[in-house]
C-alpha positions in Angstrom: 48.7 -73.2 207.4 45.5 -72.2 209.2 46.2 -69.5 211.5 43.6 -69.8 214.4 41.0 -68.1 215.7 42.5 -67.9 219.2 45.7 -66.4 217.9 44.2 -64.1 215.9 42.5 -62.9 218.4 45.4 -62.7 221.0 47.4 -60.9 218.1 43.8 -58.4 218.3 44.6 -57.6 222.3 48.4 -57.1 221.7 48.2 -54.8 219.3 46.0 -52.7 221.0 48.0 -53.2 224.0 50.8 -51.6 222.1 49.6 -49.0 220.7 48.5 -47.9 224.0 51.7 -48.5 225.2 53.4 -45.4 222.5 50.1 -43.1 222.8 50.9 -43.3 226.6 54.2 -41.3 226.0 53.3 -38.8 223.2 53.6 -35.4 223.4 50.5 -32.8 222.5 52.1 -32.1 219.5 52.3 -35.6 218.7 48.5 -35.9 219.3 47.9 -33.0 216.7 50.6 -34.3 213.9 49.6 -35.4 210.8 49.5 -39.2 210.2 49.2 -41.4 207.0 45.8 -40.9 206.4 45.1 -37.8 204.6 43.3 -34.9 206.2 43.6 -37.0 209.7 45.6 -35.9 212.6 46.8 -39.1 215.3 44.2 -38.3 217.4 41.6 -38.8 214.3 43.2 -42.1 213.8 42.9 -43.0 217.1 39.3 -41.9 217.5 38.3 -43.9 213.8 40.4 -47.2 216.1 38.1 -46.7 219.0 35.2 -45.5 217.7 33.5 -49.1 217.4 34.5 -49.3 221.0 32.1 -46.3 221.9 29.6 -46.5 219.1 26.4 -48.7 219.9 24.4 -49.8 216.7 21.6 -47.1 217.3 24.5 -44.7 217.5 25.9 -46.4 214.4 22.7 -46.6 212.1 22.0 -42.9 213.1 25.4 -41.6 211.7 25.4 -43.8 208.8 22.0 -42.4 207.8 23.1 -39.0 208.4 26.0 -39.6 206.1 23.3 -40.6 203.6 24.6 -44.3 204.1 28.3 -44.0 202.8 30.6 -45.3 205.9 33.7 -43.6 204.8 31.8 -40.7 204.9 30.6 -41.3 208.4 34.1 -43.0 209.3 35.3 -39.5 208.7 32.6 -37.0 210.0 33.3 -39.3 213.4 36.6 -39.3 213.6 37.0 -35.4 212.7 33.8 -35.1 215.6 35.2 -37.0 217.9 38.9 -36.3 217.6 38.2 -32.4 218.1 36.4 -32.8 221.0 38.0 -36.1 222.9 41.3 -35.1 225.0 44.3 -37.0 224.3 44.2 -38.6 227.4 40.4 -39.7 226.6 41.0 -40.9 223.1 44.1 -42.6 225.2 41.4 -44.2 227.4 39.2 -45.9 225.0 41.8 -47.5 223.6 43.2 -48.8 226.9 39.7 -49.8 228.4 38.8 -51.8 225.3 42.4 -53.8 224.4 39.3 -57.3 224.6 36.5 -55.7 223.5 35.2 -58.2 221.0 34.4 -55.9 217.7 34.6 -57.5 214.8 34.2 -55.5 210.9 30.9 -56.6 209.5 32.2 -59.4 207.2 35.6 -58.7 208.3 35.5 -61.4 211.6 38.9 -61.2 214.0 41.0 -60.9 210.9 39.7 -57.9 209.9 39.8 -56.4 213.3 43.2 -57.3 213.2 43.8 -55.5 210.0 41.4 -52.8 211.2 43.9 -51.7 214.0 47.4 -52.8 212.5 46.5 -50.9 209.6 45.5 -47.7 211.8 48.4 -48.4 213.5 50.8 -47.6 211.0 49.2 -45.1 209.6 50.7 -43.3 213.3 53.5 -45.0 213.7 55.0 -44.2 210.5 54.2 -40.5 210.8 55.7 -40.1 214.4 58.4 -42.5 213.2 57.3 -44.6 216.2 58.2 -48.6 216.1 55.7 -50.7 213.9 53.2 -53.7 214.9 56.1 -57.0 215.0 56.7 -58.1 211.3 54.8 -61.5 212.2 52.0 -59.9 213.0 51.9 -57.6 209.8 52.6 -61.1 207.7 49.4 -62.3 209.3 46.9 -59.5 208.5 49.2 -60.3 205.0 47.8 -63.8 204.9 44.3 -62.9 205.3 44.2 -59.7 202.8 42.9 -60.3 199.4 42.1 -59.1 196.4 39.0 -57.1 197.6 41.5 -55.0 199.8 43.7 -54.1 196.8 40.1 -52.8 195.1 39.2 -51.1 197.5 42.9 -49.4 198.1 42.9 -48.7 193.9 46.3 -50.3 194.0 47.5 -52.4 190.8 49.5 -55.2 191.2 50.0 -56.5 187.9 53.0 -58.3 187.0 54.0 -57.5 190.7 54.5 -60.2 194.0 55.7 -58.1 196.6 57.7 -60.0 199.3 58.7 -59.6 202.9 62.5 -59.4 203.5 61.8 -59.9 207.5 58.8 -61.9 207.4 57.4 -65.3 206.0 55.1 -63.1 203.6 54.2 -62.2 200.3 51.3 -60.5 198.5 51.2 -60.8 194.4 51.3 -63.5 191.6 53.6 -61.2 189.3 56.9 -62.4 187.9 58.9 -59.0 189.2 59.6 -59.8 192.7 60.3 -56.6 195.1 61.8 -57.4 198.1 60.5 -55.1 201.3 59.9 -54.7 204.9 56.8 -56.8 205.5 55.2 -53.1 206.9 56.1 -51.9 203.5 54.3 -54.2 201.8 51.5 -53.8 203.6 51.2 -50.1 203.4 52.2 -50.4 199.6 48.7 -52.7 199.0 46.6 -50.6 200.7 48.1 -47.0 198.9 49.9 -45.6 201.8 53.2 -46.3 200.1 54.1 -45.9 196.1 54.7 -49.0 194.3 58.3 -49.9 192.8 57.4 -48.6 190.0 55.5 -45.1 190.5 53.5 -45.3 187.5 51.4 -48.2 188.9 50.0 -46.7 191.9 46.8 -45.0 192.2 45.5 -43.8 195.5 42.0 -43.9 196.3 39.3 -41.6 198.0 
């Protein structure tokens, strides 16, 4: 079933809400702990969440020509920039000023700004061992993730279908069914967890 546009979009504001909600209680140390993504700190994830929020597109062409045109490149010269330099409590604020601002992924549309900051969301909450986004909202971003993400993630799937034990969810066409957390499947497919079997999984850059 179609999920729509309206929903995803509320699902957008309370997520951010949310995450707002656990950055509002953590400790400095917290802030400067090291989350899923590798070489980031929280407050580099949080400053990559919000940096569309504070980025204008003459801000965004300038960086991305300075990074000779790669994003990840500029996705991470920003977030390192910006995460030294922004106080938790400001990094706190973007967030919390922009829970409707109406970015959208080029390409991407409300499903992928959904994704965007469930994702990132994990990638903090699993490191401070914080609560995750509700399963139904992970089984959503599920429903709209496709092949292009698992490319992009270098994660092999063959012979796999990965399905959610708390969640009406499932990502995979294999005949070995794995039975997880819907937040485990989701940080399985995009190489933030190792697959069932470790020889298949394959981290990108």
């Amino acid at each position: 079933m179609a999920i729509q546009q309206t929903d995803l979009q509320a699902q957008t504001y309370a997520e951010r809400e949310r995450l707002a909600t656990l950055l509002s209680e953590l400790t400095p140390a917290q802030w400067d702990a090291p989350s899923l993504c590798e070489g980031w700190r929280v407050r580099e994830v949080v400053a990559h969440i919000t940096l569309p929020f504070r980025s204008g597109p003459l801000r965004w062409v300038t960086g991305l020509a300075l990074a000779r045109f790669s994003v990840n490149r500029y996705c991470d010269t920003a977030a390192r920039r910006d995460g030294a330099r922004m106080t938790g409590a400001e990094l706190l604020a973007a967030l919390r000023d922009n829970v409707r601002h109406p970015w959208q992924p080029p390409g991407g549309g409300q499903a992928g700004a959904l994704s965007h900051d469930v994702i990132h969301g994990l990638d903090i909450t699993e490191a401070l061992g914080l609560p995750p986004a509700p399963a139904d909202r992970i089984a959503t971003v599920l429903a709209h993730s496709d092949g292009r993400g698992l490319a992009f993630f270098g994660v092999d799937l063959t012979g796999l279908t990965l399905r959610a034990t708390d969640a009406d969810a499932e990502f995979g066409t294999g005949e070995r069914v794995v039975a997880l957390p819907a937040k485990d499947v989701l940080l399985t497919i995009t190489g933030r967890r190792p697959l069932p079997a470790a020889d298949r999984a394959v981290r990108a850059d």
